[in-house]
RODO-2510 file (C-alpha; in nm, 4 decimals, decimal comma):
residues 324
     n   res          X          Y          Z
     1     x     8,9106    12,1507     7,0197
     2     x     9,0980    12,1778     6,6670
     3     x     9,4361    12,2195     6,6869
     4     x     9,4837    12,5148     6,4572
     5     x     9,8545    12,4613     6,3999
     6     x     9,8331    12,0970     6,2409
     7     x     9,5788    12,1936     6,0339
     8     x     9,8020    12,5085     5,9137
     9     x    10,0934    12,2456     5,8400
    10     x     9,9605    12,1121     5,5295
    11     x     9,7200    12,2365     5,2214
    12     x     9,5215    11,9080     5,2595
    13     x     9,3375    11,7750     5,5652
    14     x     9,5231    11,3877     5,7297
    15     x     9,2333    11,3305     5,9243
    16     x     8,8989    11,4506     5,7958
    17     x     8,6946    11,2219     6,0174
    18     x     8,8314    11,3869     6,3192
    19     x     8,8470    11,7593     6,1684
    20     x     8,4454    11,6758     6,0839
    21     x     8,3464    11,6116     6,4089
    22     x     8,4933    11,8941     6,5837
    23     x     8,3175    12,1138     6,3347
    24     x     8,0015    11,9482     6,4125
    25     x     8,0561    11,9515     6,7911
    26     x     8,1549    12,3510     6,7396
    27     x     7,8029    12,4385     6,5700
    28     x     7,6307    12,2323     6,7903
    29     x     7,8087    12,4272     7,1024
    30     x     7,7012    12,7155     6,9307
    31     x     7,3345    12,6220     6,9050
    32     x     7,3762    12,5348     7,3044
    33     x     7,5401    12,8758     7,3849
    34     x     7,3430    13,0638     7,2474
    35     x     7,0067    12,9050     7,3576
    36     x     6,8795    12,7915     6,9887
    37     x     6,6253    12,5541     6,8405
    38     x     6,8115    12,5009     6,4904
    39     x     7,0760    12,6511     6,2205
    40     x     6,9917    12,8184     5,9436
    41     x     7,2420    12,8602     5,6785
    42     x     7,2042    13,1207     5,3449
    43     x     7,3252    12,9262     5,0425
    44     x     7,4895    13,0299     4,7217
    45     x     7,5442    12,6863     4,5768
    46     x     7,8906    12,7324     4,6209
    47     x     8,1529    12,4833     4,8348
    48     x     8,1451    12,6479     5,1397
    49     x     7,7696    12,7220     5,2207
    50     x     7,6963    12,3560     5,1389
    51     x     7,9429    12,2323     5,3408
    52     x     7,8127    12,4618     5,6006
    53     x     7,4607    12,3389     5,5963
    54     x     7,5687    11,9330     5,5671
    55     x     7,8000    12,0076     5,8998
    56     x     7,4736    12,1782     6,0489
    57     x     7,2383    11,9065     5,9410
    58     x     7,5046    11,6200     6,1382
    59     x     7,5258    11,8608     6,4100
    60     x     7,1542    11,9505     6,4997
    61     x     6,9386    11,6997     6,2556
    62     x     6,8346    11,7744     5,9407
    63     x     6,4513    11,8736     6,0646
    64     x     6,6171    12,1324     6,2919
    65     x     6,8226    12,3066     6,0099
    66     x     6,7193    12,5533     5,7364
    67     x     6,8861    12,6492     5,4179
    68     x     6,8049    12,9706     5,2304
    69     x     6,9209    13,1041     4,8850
    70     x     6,8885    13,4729     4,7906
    71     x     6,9410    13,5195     4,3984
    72     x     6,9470    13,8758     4,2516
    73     x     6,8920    13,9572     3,9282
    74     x     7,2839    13,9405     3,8714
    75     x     7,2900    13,5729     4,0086
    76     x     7,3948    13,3092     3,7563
    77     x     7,1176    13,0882     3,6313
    78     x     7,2737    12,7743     3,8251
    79     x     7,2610    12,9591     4,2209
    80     x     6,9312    12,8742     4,2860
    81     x     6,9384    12,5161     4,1742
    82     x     7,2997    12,4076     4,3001
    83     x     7,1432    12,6007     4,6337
    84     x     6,8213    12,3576     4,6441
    85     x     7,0376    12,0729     4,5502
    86     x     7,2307    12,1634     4,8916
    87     x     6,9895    12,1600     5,0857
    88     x     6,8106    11,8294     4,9173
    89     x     7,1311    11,6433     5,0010
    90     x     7,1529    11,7773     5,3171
    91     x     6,8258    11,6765     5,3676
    92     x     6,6826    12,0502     5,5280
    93     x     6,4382    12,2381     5,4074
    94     x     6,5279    12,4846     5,1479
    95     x     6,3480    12,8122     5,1094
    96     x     6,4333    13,0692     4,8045
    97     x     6,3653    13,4739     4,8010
    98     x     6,4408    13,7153     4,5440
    99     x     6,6402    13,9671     4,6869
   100     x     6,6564    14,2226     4,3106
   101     x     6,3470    14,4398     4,4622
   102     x     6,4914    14,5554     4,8059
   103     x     6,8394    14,5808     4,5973
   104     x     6,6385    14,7968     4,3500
   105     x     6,4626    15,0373     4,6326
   106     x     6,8105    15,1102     4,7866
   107     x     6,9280    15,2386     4,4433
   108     x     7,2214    14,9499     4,4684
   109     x     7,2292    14,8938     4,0769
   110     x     7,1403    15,2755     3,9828
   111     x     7,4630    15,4081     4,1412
   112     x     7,7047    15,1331     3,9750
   113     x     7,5745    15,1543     3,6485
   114     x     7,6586    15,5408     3,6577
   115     x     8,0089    15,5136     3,7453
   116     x     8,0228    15,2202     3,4788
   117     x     7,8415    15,3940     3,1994
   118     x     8,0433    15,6916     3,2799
   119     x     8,3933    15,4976     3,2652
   120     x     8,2019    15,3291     2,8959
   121     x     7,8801    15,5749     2,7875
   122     x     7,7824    15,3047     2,5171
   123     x     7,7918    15,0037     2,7952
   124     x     7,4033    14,9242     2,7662
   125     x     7,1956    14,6643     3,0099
   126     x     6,9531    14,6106     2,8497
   127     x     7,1317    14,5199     2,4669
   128     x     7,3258    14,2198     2,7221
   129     x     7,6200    14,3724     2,8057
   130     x     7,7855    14,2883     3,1611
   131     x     8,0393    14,4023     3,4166
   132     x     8,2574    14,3030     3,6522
   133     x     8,5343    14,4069     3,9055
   134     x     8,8764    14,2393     3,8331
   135     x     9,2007    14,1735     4,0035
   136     x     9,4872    14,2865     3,8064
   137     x     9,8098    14,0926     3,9114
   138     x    10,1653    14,2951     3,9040
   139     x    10,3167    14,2309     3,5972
   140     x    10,6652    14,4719     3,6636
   141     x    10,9053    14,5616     3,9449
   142     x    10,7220    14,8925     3,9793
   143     x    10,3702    14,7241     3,9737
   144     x    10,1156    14,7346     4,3184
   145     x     9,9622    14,3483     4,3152
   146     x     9,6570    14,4893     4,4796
   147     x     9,4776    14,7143     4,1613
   148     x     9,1119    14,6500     4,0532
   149     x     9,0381    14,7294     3,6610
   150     x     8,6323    14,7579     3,5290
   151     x     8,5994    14,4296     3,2720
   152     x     8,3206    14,5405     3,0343
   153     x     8,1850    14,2432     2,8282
   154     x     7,9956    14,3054     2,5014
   155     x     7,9152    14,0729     2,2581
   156     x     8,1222    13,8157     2,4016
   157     x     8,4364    14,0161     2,4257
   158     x     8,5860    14,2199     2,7387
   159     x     8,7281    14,5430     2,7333
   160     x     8,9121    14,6460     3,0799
   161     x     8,9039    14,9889     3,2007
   162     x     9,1234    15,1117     3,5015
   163     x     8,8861    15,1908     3,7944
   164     x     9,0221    15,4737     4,0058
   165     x     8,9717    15,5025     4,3690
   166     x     8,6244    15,6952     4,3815
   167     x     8,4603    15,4945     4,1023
   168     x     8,5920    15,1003     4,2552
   169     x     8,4612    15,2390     4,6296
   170     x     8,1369    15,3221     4,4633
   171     x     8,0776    15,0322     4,2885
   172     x     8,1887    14,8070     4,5964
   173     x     8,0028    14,9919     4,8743
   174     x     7,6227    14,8945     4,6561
   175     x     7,7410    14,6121     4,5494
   176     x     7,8171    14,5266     4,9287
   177     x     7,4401    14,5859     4,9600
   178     x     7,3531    14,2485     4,8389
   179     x     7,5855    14,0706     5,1167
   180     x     7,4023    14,3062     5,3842
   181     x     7,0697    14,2088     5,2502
   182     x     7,0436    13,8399     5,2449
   183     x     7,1694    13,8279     5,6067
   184     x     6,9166    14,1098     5,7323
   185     x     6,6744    13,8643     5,5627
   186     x     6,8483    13,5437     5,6950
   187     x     6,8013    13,7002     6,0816
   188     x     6,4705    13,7629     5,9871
   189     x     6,4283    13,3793     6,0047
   190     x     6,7035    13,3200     6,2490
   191     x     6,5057    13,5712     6,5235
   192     x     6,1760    13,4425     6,4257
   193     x     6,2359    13,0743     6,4238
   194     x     6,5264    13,0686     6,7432
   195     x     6,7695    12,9617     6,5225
   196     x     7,1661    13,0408     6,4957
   197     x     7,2769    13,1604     6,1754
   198     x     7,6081    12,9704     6,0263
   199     x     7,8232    13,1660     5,8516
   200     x     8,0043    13,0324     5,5704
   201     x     8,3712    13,1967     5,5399
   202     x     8,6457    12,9887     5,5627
   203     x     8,9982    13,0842     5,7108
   204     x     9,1619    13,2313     5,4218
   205     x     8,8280    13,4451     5,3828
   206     x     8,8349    13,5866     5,7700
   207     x     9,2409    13,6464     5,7633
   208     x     9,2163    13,8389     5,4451
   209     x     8,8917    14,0003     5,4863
   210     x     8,7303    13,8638     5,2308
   211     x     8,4010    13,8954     5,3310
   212     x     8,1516    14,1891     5,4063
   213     x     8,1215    14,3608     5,7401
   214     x     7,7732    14,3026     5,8607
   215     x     7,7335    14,0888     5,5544
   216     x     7,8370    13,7690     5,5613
   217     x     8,0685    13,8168     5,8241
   218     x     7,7793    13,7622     6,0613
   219     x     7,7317    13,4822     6,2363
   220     x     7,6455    13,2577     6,5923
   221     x     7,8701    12,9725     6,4362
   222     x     8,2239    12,9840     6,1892
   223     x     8,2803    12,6171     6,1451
   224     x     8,5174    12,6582     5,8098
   225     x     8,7039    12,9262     6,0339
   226     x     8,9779    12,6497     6,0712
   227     x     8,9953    12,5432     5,7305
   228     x     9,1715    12,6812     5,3657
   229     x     8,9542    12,6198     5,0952
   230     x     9,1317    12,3218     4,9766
   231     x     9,0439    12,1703     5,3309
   232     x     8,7278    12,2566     5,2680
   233     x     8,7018    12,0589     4,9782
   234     x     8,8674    11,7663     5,1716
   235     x     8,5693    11,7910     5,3900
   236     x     8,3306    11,8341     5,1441
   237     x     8,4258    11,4664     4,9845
   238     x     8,4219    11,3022     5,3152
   239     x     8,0514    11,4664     5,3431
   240     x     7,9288    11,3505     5,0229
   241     x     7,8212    11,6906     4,8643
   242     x     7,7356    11,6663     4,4971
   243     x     7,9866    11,6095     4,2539
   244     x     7,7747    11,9063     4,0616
   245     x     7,8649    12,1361     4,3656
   246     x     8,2054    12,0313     4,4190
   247     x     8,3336    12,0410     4,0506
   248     x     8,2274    12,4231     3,9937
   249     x     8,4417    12,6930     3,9831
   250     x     8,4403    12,9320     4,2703
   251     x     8,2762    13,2172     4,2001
   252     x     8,1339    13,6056     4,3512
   253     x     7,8615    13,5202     4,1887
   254     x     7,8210    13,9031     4,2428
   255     x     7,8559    14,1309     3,9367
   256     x     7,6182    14,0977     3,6096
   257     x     7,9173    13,9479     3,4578
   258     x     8,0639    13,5802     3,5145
   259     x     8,3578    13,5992     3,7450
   260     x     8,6001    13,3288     3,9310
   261     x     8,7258    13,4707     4,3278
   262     x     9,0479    13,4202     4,1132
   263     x     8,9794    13,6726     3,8953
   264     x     8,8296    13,8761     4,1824
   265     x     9,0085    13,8516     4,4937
   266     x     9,2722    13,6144     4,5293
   267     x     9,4857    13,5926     4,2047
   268     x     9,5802    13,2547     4,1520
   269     x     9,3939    12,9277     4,1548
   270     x     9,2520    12,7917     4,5008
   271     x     9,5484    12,5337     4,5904
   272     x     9,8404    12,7576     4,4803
   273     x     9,6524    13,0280     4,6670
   274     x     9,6448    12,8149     4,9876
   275     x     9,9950    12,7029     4,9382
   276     x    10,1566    13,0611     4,9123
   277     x     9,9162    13,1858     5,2303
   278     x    10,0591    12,8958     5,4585
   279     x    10,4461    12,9984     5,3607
   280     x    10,3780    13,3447     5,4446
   281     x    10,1650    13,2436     5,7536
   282     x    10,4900    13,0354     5,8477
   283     x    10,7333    13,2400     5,7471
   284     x    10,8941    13,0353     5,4760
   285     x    11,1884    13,2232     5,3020
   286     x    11,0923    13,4185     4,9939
   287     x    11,3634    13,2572     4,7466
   288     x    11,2663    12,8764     4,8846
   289     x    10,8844    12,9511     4,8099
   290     x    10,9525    13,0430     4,4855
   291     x    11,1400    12,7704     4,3503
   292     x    10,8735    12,5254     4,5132
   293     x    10,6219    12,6508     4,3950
   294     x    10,7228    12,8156     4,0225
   295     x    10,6987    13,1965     4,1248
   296     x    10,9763    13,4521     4,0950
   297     x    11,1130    13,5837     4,4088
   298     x    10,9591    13,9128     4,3451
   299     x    10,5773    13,7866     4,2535
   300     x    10,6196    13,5865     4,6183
   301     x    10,7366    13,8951     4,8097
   302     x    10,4464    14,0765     4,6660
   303     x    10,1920    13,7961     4,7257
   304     x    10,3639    13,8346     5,0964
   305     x    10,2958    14,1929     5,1356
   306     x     9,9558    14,1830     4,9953
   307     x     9,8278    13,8594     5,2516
   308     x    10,0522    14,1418     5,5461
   309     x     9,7826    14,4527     5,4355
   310     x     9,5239    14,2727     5,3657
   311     x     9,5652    14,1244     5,7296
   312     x     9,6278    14,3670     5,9231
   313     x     9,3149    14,5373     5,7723
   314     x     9,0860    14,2254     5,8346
   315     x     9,2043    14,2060     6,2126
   316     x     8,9795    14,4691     6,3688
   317     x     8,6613    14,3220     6,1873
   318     x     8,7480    13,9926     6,2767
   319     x     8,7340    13,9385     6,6820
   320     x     8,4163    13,7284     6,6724
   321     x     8,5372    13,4453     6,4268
   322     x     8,9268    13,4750     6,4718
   323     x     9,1113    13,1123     6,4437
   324     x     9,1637    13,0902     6,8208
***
């Protein structure tokens, strides 16, 4: 069994072999437990997901695993080939399905381009313009670190509008749609074929809920549940996944405009991220963090309360993939 607490020690994995094999041995307990022929694993062409489906490829054989990719008409132009190029490596079969029609029927972009035309009436579609949802980090003693703005792109420039309550619950409750979608479709499969689905969030992910309920925080098998996202990437070099896959950006891949989780979610890069999650986790003083790692003593403390909300939220949606 991993041992949770040496692997929360440390941003970087000191034995990936070992850490690797336990994650194999978990999805293929999973598979076992559950009574299953195979994996199948949805893939965005992102870090995670192909990690996901090289671990479930080791674990069951390649022949017994299944990767799928569901683009919308908002996914970037690179999903669906850093997707196939997952699954090529991995050696599975890849299938692809267009998920923009069922999206469409369910009225998922009608009701956010309303609140965003309404926040900007000239914002147009159709001319190229773009949206997305943004993180807005505290930048004053009175500031909230958790506040979302509306960043309008036209013409190659953004414009950020604040995005009250009503209008960011809106926009996030269709745009949660798309989540819900590709893993109705990816049980379709699953229940068809006998197969376990493997989800793909990693630990940071499931602590801070950053992940969809009945989205893509379904799942027979969590084998990044363990692991920050710079462990991930430890594992993902000891896997061999394409230097194509490992050198891009994380990204929601989710709004009609390009967007980093940075940007979105988290508010600082991946590693730093990591870093200031594991001193809260640990309980590191404030004033120590912060000269360690180049933050004021106030930006920490707010990072601190924001991982404390954000996880005491998550915990209720979380029993099934938990760190144990």
């Amino acid at each position: 069994m991993v041992d949770v607490e040496s692997l929360s020690q440390t941003v970087h994995l000191t034995d990936v072999a070992a850490v690797v094999d336990e994650l194999v041995a978990d999805i293929r307990g999973a598979a076992r437990r559950f009574r299953r022929n195979g994996a199948i694993v949805a893939l965005s062409g992102g870090i995670d997901s192909t990690v996901c489906v090289a671990l479930a490829a080791r674990a069951l054989g390649p022949k017994r695993v299944k990767g799928i990719t569901l683009p919308d008409q908002e996914s970037s132009g690179e999903t669906a080939g850093l997707a196939q190029l997952a699954a090529e490596s991995a050696g599975v079969e890849f299938l692809a399905k267009d998920i923009t029609p069922v999206l469409d029927a369910l009225g998922a972009y009608r009701d956010r381009l309303a609140v965003v035309q309404r926040i900007d009436p000239d914002f147009d579609p159709a001319r190229g313009d773009a949206f997305s949802v943004e993180f807005v980090p505290a930048t004053g003693e009175g500031d909230r670190i958790q506040s979302f703005a509306l960043n309008v792109v036209r013409g190659g420039k953004s414009t950020h509008h604040r995005l009250g309550g009503r209008d960011f619950l809106t926009i996030m409750a269709a745009t949660n749609q798309k989540q819900r979608v590709r893993t109705l479709m990816t049980y379709r499969i699953a229940d068809e074929e006998n197969l376990i689905v493997v989800g793909t969030s990693n630990r940071l992910e499931i602590d801070q809920g950053f992940f969809v309920k009945f989205g893509d925080g379904c799942g027979e098998a969590f084998p990044l549940r363990w692991l920050l996202k710079s462990q991930v990437y430890d594992v993902a070099e000891y896997l061999g996944v394409p230097e194509e896959i490992r050198c891009r950006p994380p990204t929601t891949d989710t709004f009609s405009a390009p967007q980093s989780q940075e940007e979105y979610f988290y508010g600082t890069s991946t590693e730093m991220g990591d870093a200031l999650w594991l001193a809260w986790r640990k309980s590191e003083p404030v004033e120590q963090v912060a000269q360690r790692l180049g933050f004021t003593a106030t930006d920490v403390e707010k990072f601190f309360g924001l991982y404390e909300r954000r996880a005491q939220y998550a915990a209720y949606l979380t029993e099934m993939i938990t760190p144990e």
